[in-house]
C-alpha positions, 0 to 999 in steps of 0.5 A: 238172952236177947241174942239167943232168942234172935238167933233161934228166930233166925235159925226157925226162919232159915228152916221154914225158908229151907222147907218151903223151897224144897216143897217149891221144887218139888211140886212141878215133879209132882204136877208132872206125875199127874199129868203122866198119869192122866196121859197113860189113862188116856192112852190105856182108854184110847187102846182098847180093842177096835173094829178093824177096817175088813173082817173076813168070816167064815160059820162051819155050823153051816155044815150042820144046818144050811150050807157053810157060809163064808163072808167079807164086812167093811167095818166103820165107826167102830160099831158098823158092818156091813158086806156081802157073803156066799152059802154053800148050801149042798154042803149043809146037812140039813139042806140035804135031808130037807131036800131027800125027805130025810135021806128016805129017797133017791133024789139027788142036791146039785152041787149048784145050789148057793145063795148069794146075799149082803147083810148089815150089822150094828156091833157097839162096843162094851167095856174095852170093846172085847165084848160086843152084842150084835144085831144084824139084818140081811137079804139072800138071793137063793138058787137050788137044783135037784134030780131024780131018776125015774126010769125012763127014756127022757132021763133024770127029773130036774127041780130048779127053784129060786127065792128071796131070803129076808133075815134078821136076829141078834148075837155077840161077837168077841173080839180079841187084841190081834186079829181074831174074832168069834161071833155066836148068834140066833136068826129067823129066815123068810123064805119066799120062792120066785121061781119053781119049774122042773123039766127031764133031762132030754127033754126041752120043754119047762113047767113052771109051777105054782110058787110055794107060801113064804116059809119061816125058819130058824138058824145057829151061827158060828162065825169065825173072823179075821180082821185086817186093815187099819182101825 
């Protein structure tokens, strides 16, 4: 009886040994599992969507109000833009009746009306970095020209006119995992002329005239983006 109770303790004993050391083997597996698992969570988190290095944009609601826009950003710490960008505003519909009293006359935009300017965007990422509101900031060299007829010997009635554009607002910019990005946003315009004369088209002599008051106006943006470079 004795023997028997010895050999059940041995055969007990055996077994918990036998546990004990799969439970062993098993457990760098186990610890290796997690630490794989922490490694793609990192990995997923290190992915998420990224400013890229250039974004190349172009607004076609520029169409609509004061000249298309087209504009190249040097992106950095994945939160900043900044970079130059051209308007063509004898494109801009808007543009164009402000200029003819609302298409009611016979004056005539020169297809030499732009403005150069340089702007800056803070863009901090949220979530995956998809979804980013933005605030921008930015001033514009403005040069506009305009003409009409008016009958007589001298020849056409030129309008030349020049202004600083100071600009801000705010908006949001989707970013998708390839190369394509689309920002909607809202300004607000300061215009401020810095030359205004007129002259006839035979005639040499200029009249600079009075400078307007500052203007306030509003603006849409629609930009559409192509980023290339690294992150």
């Amino acid at each position: 009886m004795k023997t028997n109770r010895t050999l059940l303790q041995l055969i007990i004993l055996l077994v918990l040994v036998f546990v004990f050391t799969k439970i062993s083997a098993n457990e760098p597996e186990t610890k290796s599992i997690l630490i794989e698992s922490n490694s793609n969570l990192y990995q997923s988190s290190d992915s998420d969507v990224r400013l890229k290095l250039v974004n190349i944009q172009f607004d076609p609601l520029g169409f609509i109000f004061f000249g298309p826009q087209i504009g190249m950003d040097f992106q950095f710490a994945n939160m900043i833009a900044v970079g130059p960008y051209v308007r063509w505003n004898y494109a801009g519909l808007l543009y164009q009746g402000v200029i003819t009293e609302w298409f009611s006359n016979e004056t005539t935009a020169s297809v030499a009306s732009y403005g150069v300017g340089i702007g800056a965007k803070i863009i901090p990422p949220i979530g995956s970095g998809r979804h980013r509101p933005y605030f921008d900031i930015g001033i514009e060299k403005f040069k506009g020209k305009e003409s009409y007829d008016p009958g007589g010997t001298y020849g056409r009635h030129y309008y030349e006119y020049k202004a600083d554009i100071f600009h801000f607002g705010a908006g949001y910019r989707m970013l998708t995992e390839s190369s394509f990005n689309m920002s909607i946003g809202f300004f607000i315009g300061i215009h401020k002329e810095t030359e205004n004369f007129d002259y006839y088209e035979f005639e040499s002599t200029k009249d600079y005239n009075t400078l307007e008051d500052p203007r306030v106006f509003p603006g849409v943006q629609l930009m559409l983006g192509w980023q290339i470079g690294g992150n």
